[in-house]
C-alpha positions as a Markdown table, in Angstrom:
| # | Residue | x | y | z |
|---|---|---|---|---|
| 1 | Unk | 0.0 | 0.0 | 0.0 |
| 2 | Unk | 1.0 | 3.5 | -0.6 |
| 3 | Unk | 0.4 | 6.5 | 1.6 |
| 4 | Unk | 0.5 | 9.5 | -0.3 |
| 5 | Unk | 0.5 | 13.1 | 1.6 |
| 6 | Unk | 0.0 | 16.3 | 0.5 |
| 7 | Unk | 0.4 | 19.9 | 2.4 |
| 8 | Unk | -0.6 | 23.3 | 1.0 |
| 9 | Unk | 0.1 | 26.2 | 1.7 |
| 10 | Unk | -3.0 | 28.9 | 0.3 |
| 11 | Unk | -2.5 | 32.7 | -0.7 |
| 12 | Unk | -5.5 | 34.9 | 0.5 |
| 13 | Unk | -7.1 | 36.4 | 3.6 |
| 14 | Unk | -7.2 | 33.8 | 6.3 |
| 15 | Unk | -11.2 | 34.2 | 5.5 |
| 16 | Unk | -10.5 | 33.2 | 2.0 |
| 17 | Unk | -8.5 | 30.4 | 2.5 |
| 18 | Unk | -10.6 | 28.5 | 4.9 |
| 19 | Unk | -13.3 | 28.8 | 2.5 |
| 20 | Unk | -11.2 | 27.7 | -0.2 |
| 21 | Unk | -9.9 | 24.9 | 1.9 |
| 22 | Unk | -13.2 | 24.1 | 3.0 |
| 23 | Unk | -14.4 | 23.3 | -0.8 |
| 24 | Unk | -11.2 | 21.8 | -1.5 |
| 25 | Unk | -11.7 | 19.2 | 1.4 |
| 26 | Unk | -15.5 | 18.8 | 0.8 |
| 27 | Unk | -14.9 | 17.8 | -3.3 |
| 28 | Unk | -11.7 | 16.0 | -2.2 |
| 29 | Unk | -13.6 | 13.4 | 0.1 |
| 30 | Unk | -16.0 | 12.7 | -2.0 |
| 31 | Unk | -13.3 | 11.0 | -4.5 |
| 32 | Unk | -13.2 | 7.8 | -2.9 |
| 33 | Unk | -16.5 | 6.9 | -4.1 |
| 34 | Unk | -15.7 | 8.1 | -7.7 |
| 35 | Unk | -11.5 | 6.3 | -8.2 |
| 36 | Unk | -11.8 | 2.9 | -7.6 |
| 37 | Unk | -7.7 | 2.8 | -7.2 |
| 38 | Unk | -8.5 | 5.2 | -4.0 |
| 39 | Unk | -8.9 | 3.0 | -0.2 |
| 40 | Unk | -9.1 | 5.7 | 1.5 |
| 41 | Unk | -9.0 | 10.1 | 1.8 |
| 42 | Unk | -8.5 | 11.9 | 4.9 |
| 43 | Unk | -7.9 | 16.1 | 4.8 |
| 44 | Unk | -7.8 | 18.4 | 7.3 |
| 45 | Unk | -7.7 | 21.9 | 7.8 |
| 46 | Unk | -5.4 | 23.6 | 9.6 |
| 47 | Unk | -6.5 | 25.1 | 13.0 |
| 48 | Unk | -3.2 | 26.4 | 14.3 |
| 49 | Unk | -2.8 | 30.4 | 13.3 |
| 50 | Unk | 0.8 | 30.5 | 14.0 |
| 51 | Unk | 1.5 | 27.3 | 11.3 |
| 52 | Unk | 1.4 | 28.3 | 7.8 |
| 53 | Unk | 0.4 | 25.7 | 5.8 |
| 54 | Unk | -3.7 | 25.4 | 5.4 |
| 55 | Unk | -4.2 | 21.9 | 4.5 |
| 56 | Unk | -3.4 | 18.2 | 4.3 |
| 57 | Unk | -4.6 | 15.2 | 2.8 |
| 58 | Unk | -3.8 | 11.6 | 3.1 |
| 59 | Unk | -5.2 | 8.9 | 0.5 |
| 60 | Unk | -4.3 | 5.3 | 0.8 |
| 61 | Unk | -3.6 | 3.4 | -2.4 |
| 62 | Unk | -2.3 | -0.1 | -3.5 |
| 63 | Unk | 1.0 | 1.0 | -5.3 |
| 64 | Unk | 2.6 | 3.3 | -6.7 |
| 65 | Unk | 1.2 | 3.7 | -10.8 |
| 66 | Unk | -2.6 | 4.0 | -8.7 |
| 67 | Unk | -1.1 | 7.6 | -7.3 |
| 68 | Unk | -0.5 | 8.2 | -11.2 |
| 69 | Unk | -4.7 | 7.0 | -11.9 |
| 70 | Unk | -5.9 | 8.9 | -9.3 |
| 71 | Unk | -3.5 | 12.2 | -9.7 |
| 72 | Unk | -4.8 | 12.0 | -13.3 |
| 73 | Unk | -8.6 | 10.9 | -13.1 |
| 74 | Unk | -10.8 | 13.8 | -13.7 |
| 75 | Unk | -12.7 | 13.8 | -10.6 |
| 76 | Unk | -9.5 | 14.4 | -8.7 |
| 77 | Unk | -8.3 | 17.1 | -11.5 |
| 78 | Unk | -11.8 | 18.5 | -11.2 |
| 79 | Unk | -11.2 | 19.2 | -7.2 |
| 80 | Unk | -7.6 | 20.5 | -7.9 |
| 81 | Unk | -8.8 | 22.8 | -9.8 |
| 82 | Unk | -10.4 | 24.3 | -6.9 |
| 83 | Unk | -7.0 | 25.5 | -6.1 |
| 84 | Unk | -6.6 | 27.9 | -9.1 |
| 85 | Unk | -5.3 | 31.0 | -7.7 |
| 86 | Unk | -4.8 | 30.3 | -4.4 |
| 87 | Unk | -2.1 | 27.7 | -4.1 |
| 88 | Unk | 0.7 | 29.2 | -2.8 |
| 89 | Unk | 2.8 | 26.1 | -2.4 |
| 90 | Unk | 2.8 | 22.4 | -2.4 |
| 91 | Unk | 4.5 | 19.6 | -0.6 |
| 92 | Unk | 3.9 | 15.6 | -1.6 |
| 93 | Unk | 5.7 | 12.6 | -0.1 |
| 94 | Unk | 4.8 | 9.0 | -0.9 |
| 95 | Unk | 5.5 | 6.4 | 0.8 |
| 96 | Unk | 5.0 | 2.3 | 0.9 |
| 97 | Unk | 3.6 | 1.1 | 4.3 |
């Protein structure tokens, strides 16, 4: 199984990137149902106001070409493009577990 974790880091008011973040999360766990190749989707949101980066997700799948499927499926593109404008930066590490 890979664990693949993802960290942004949003530009706006903090007001517009928790609603940004708050979409993001909301289309983002809704992908399990809609790529197969994905076990499992957590996100959160950060809470912390001193931390910088806004949010994180954490999908589960069975190796390392399905992180390729589900970067790629348009369900997933469709909720990345959520982002447009207002990703300041991202971080991804993948790992096998």
């Amino acid at each position: 199984m890979i664990k693949h974790i993802v960290t942004f880091k949003l530009s706006g008011t903090p007001d517009q990137r928790h609603d940004v973040a708050n979409r993001f999360k909301e289309a983002l766990m809704a992908l399990p149902e809609k790529i197969d190749v994905l076990v499992s989707m957590e996100v959160g949101i950060n809470e912390n106001p001193a931390e910088e980066w806004d949010v994180v997700l954490t999908a589960v799948v069975p190796t390392m070409a399905d992180v390729d499927t589900y970067a790629k499926h348009p369900a997933h593109v469709a909720a990345a493009s959520l982002l447009a404008g207002h990703k300041a930066a991202r971080a991804c590490v993948d790992y096998e577990f």
